[in-house]
N, C-alpha and C positions, 0 to 999 in steps of 0.2 A: 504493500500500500504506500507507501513512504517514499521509495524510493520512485515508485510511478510516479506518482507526487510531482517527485521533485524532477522527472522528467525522460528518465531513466527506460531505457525498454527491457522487461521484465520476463522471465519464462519459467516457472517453477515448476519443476520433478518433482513426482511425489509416487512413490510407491504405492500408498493406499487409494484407495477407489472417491474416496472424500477429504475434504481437509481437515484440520486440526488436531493429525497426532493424538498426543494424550488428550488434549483436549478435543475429543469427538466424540463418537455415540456406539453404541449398540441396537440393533434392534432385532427382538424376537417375539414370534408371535401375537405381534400388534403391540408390543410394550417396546419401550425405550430408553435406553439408562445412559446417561454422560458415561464413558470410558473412565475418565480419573476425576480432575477436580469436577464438584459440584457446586463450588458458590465464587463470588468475587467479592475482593476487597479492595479497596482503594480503587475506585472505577474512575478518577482523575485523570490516573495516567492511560487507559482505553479510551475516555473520552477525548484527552488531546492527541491520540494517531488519529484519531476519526475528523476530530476539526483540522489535522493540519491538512488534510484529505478533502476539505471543504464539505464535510458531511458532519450532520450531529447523530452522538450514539445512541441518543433518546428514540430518534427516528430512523434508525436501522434494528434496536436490539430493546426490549419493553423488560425493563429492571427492577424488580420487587424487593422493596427493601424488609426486612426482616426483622421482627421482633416481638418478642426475644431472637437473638440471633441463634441461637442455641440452647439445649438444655445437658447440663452436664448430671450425670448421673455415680453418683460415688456407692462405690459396691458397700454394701452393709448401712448407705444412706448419708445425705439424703442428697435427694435432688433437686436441683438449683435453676433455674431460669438466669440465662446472661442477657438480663434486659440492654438496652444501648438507654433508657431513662437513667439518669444518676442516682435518684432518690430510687429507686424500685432495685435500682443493681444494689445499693447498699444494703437494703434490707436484708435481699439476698446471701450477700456475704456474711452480714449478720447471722444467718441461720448457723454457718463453718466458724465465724469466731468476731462477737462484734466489736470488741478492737481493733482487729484488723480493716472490717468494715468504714471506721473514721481514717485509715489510713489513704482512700482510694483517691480522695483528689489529690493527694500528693504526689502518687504514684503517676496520677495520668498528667499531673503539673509536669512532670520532672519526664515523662517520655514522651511530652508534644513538644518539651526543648529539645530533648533526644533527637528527635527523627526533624525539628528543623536544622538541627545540626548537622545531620547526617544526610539529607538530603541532597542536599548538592553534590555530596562523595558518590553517591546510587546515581547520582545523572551524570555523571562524569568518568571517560573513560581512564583507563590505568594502565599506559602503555610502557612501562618502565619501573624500574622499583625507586627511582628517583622521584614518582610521582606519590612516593609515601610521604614527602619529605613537604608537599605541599602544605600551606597554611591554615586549608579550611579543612584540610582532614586533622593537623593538629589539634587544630583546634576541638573539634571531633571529639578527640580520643578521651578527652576530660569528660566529656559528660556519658561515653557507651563505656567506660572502664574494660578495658578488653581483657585484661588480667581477671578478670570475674566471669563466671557462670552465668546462666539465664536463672538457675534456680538461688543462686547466693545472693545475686544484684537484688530480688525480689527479696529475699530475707532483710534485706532493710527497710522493709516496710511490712512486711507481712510475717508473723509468726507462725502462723496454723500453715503446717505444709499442705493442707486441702485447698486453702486458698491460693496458693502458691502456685502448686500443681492446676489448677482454675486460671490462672494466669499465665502457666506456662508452659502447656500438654500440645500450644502451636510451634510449641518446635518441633513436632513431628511432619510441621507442612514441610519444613526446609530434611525430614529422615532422619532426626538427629533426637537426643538425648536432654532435656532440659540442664541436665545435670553436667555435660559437657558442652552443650551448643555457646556461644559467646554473649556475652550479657547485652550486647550490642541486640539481640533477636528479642527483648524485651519490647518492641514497639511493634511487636506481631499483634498482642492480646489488645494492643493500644490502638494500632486500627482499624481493627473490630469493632470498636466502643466509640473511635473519636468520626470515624467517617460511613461504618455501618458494614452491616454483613448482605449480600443481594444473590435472589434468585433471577438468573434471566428466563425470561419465559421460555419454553420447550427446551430449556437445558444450557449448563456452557458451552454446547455444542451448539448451541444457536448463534452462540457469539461468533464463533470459528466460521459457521456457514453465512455472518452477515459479513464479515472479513472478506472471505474467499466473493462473494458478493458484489461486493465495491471493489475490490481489486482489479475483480474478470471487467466488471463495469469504465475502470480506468485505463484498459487495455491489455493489463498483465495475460498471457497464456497460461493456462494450468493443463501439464499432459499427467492425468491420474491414473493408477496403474502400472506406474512407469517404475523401476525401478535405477536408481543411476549404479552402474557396474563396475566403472570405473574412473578416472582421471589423467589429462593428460597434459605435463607440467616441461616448460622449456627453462630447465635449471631450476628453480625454485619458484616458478611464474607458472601460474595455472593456463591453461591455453582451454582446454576443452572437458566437456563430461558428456559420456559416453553410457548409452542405454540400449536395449533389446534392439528399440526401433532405428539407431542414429547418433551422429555426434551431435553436440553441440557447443560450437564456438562462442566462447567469454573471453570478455575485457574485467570480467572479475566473480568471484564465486563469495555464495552466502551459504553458511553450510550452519544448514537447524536442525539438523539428525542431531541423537546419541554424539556428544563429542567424542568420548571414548572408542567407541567402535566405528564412527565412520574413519575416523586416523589411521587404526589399527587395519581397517578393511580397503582403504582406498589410497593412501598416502603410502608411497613407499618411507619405510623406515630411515632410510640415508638421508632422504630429506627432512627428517624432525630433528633438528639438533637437539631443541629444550623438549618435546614431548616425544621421546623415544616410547617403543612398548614396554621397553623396561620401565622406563618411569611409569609411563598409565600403569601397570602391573603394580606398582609399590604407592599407589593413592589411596587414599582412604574416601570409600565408594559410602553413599547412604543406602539406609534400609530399604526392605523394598514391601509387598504390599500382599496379603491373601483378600482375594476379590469374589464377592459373589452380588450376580446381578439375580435378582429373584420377581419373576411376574407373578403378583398375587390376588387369588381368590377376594375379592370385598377390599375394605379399607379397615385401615388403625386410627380412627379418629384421636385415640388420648396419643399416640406417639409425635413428638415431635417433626418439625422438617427438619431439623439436626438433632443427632443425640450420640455424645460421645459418652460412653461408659468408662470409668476410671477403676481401673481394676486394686482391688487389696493389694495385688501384688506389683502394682507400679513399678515399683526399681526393680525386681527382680526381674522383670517383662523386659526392661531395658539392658538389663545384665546379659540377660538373656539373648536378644537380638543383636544386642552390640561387639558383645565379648568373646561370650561362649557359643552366636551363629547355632543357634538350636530353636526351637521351636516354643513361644511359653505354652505352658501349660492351663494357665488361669489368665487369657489372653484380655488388655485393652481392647474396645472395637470404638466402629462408630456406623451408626445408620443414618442412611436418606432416604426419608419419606415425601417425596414432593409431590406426590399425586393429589393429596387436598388442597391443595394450594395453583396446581397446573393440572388441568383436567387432558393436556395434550400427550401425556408420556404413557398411558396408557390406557386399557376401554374403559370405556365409561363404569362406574361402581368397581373398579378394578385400583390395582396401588405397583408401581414401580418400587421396588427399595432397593436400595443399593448397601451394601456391607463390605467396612473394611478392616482389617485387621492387621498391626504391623507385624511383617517377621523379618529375618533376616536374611538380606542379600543370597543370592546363588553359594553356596559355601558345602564343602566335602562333607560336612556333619548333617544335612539334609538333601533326603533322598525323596522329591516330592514326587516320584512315579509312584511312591510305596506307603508315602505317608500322607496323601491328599484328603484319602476318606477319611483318614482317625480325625485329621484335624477341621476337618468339617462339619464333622461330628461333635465336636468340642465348640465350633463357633455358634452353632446352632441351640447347643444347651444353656450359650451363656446370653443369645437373644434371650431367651426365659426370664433374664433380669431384670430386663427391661420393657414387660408384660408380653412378650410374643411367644407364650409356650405350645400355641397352637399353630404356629405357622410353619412347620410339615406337611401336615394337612392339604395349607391352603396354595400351594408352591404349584403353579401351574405351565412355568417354563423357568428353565432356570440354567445357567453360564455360572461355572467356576475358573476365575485368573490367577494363577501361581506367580512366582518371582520366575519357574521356567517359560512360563507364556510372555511373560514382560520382556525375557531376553530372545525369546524366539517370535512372536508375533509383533512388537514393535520395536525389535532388534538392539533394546538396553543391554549397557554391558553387567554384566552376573547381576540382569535384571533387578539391578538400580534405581526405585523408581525419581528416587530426587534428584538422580547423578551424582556428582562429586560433592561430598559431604564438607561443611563449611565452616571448617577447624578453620582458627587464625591463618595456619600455614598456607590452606585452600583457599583466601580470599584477597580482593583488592587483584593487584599484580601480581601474587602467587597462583591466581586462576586462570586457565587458558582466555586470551585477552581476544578483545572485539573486534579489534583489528590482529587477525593470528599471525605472531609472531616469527614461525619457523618457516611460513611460507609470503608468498607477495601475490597481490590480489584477491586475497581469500579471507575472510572474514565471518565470524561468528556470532551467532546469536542463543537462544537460548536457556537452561538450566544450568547449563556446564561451562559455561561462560559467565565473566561478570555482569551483574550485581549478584546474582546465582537464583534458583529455585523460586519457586512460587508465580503466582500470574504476574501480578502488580511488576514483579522485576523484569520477570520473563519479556514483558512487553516493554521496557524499561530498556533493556538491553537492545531490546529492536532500534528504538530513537538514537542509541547512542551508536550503534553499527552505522546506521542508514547516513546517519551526518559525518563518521569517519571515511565511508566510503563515497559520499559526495565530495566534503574536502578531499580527497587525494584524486580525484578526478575534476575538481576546480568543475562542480554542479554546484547552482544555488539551492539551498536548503530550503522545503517548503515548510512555512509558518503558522501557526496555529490562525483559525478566520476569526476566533473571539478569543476575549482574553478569561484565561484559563486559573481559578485557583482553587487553593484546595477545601471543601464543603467540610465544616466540621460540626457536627453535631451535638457531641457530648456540651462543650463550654456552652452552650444556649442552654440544654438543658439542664446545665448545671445552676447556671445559671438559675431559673426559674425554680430548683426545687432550694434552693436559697433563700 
């Protein structure tokens, strides 16, 4: 989109028969399930590719704000609504610990300074490690304390670790461990609360399909089906890629696969100086995901359209997935229910729900030919927690996804669903960079690229590629049509309950 924009002629390969990757769809037997994410946050940064595109995203993609945006369910109780109302969230937290409860504006004081801090670091690329040395990421670093956890930074305000854990189980959007992710991921739970949690109508796949949409619309070709085979580089300079049907001639490559496996699959290794196989082999990958898409009999009117279960056994789950690469036993989940809410995902008096469970990456300690049924058996026992002890019964088609389908059907490496896991060492200019480094012409976008994981960056990373690779082709960068800023919600509402 962006790059059409800005005037660019455009031809995107895509393997799959539809676009949007993770972010796309399933469908079986008249139901419909988003593939991976189900919700957006911070829709800022989707609304400005869409205005710099001269189109509004209201009027391509119809966004249902949500709330409560969630309901968090604590094994052994109790269960909490995460209103985005201030006065209604404290309550809430009040139920887990109400000192903690008076702690909450402080908390969201001190990560709207946060993330305007660190904002400009996320829009701005990092082509050097000299670009650590900048000013406004110095500055930065004072208020994300990078030497702290997500769960430790929260401990200074929060004592009840249920509240903590309520604040900080979104690190598992970025795959990662509250307990090790960077205390810098503490403005995850904050922009949930400060700009809102949203359903697009007929799915995040909607979004992808209004993408693909305005793109074809601005002339971009889309060949689907297509798989690219291979690459053809003069010295370190991309010349062509190459598919089933044909070459095709570039003056420059975007490459939004798998970072990991497309290098390893397409790029001769002589040519990676900094990202050899060896190094991808010795990175520390995130977790990946057990998936079950289930079309069901009637609807769940008391279940949430989000509800993450917090299991008793939280850290061990994480011990578990992180360390020891085994399977838990008393597993976290999280279900979507968005059928009472979007009558389009499946028949009428019918319910789409989607079910995740984290486990761990592709690893020699699991063998998911032989272990798929026990453990679906086990997710299914532990729906029962959160009132579904009859939905066996009501299971009218149903798709199970492994970490083996995430590495074989959308070609992740040791089926990764977050990619590169975003330890200190992984991020900034330690992460394969937007403009890639080891080649010329070529460029990255992405999960596995900086700012890393999640939509908001994902799309984040697109604006910062699209303008590196117009600057170095001396293209004027197209401009947002209205002036753009960020919708925050909470401080009104806080406001008011004041």
């Amino acid at each position: 989109m962006l790059l059409a924009a800005s005037g660019c002629k455009v031809t995107v390969i895509e393997r799959e028969l539809h676009a949007g990757g993770r972010t796309s769809w399933i469908e079986r037997d008249g139901f419909r399930f988003d593939r991976g994410p189900t919700f957006f946050l911070y829709p800022d940064v989707l609304r400005s590719v869409f205005a710099m595109c001269g189109k509004r995203l209201e009027d391509e993609v119809d966004l249902i704000r949500l709330d409560p945006n969630y309901r968090l369910a604590f094994e052994g109780g109790p269960t909490i609504a995460a209103w985005s109302d201030a006065a209604k969230l404290k309550e809430e937290i009040a139920k887990l610990n109400a000192a903690d409860a008076a702690n909450l504006d402080r908390y969201i004081a001190d990560n709207r300074r946060k993330f305007e801090d660190f904002r400009p670091i996320l829009e701005s690329p990092f082509n050097s490690h000299f670009d650590l040395l900048k000013l406004p990421l110095r500055r930065a670093l004072k208020s994300a304390r990078p030497w702290s956890s997500v769960d430790a930074d929260l401990s200074r305000y929060f004592s009840d670790p249920r509240v903590r854990l309520a604040l900080s189980f979104q690190s598992k959007y970025l795959g990662m461990s509250p307990f090790k992710c960077p205390s810098l991921f503490t403005i995850l739970a904050f922009l949930e609360y400060e700009f809102g949690v949203f359903h697009p109508r007929g799915g995040c796949a909607a979004v992808s399909a209004a993408m693909h949409r305005v793109a074809e619309s601005m002339g971009v070709e889309f060949r689907f089906g297509e798989a690219v085979e291979s690459l053809t580089f003069a010295g370190r300079k991309i010349k062509s890629a190459h598919t089933a049907s044909g070459r095709f001639d570039c003056d420059a490559l975007v490459v939004n696969a798998d970072f990991a496996n497309a290098m390893r699959d397409l790029v001769p290794d002589a040519l990676r100086s900094r990202w050899t196989d060896r190094r991808i082999a010795g990175k520390k990958m995130s977790c990946s995901t057990f998936m079950m898409y289930l079309g069901i009999e009637g609807q769940y009117e008391d279940l949430a359209h989000h509800t993450i279960f917090l299991s008793s056994d939280y850290e061990r789950n994480l011990r578990d997935i992180e360390r020891d690469f085994r399977i838990p036993e008393n597993p976290s989940f999280y279900v979507h229910n968005p059928s009472l809410l979007d009558d389009s995902l499946a028949p009428a008096g019918h319910s789409s729900l989607y079910v995740l469970a984290p486990v761990p990456h592709l690893h020699e300690n699991v063998d998911w030919e032989s272990q798929t049924k026990a453990f679906r058996g086990v997710v299914m026992r532990q729906l029962s927690k959160v009132g579904l002890s009859d939905i066996e019964d009501r299971i009218l088609t149903e798709k199970v996804f492994t970490p083996k389908h995430w590495a074989s059907e959308l070609n992740l490496y040791k089926g990764a669903t977050f990619s590169l896991s975003h330890s200190l060492d992984q991020m900034l200019s330690f992460r394969p960079r937007n403009r890639f480094e080891d080649l010329e012409s070529v460029y990255l976008v992405g999960g596995g690229t900086h700012p890393g994981s999640g939509l908001p960056v994902i799309y984040q990373s697109a604006k910062t590629t699209a303008r590196l690779l117009a600057e170095d082709f001396g293209i004027e960068v197209s401009a947002p049509t209205e002036a753009l800023r960020p919708r925050s919600a909470w401080s009104t509402l806080a406001g008011e309950s004041a």
